[in-house]
C-alpha positions, 0 to 999 in steps of 0.5 A: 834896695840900692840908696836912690833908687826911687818906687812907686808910681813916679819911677813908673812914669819916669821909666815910662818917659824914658823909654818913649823918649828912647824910642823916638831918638832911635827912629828921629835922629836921622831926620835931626841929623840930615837938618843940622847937616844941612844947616851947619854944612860939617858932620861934627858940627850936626852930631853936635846939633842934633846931640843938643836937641836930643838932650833939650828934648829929654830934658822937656820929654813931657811937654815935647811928648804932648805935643801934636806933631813932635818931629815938628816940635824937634825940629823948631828945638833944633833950628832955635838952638842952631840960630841961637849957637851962631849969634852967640858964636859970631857974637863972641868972635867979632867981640874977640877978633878983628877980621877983614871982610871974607872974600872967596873966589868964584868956585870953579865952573867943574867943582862939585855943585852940591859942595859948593852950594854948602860952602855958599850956605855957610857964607849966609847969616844963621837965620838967613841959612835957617830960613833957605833950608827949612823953605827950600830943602825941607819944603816947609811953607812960608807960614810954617817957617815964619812960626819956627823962627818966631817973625813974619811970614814977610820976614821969610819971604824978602830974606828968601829972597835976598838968601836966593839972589845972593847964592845965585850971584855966588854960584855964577855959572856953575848953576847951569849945570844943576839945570841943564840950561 
């Protein structure tokens, strides 16, 4: 028998653990990677998201395992690794650099609305971004949203709020022909 190689009942449970967590990375990835797209706005950013949330899930397979809904689960991994990434990334940044303030023009009335809405996405802080995309794209309810971030379900609906008035100020008229007003 090969040095490490474990028998009994724990290997059987671990093989066990390893396989269930194998099937569901198989069949959740997407899901993880449709989320961390829209949350990160770039494919290399996402695949890195949900690549890390995949691995926080193996870590903790049991605990996540047992959970009663684990794409819920997955998907609070996910948004707390990505809000937990930027504040560390802005974090790092403006202790390392001095910038001005960013400034973009207007986009321009013609340009694609789904690219600019990402590009604007990207402008919002994390958790402002977090909050638009879980209440907004995944459709979560404001309740569902304030327990995911971990802050009041007043939190979630004023940064709401504040998150929509600013895209619709960013976006000018380009919304209008999202509406067809």
């Amino acid at each position: 028998m090969p040095a490490g190689t474990a028998t009994g009942p724990g290997a059987e449970a671990s093989d066990r653990d390893t396989a269930s967590f194998e099937a569901y990375a198989r069949v959740g990835q997407r899901r993880l990677y449709r989320t961390a797209y829209l949350l990160c706005g770039d494919p290399e950013g996402a695949r890195d998201l949900a690549q890390t949330t995949l691995a926080k899930l193996f870590q903790h397979w049991r605990k996540a395992s047992a959970a009663d809904n684990l794409d819920a689960y997955a998907k609070t991994v996910l948004v707390r690794t990505f809000v937990a990434e930027r504040r560390r990334t802005l974090r790092d940044l403006l202790a390392h650099t001095r910038t001005a303030p960013r400034t973009q023009p207007h986009p321009a009335p013609y340009s694609d609305l789904r690219v600019t809405l990402l590009a604007l996405l990207d402008e919002l802080p994390p958790r402002a971004r977090a909050i638009v995309v879980l209440r907004y794209w995944e459709d979560l309810s404001v309740e569902t949203v304030a327990s995911l971030l971990r802050c009041s379900e007043s939190t979630v609906k004023s940064q709401c709020s504040r998150s929509l008035a600013r895209l619709r100020t960013r976006l000018g008229d380009a919304h209008v022909y999202a509406t067809g007003s």
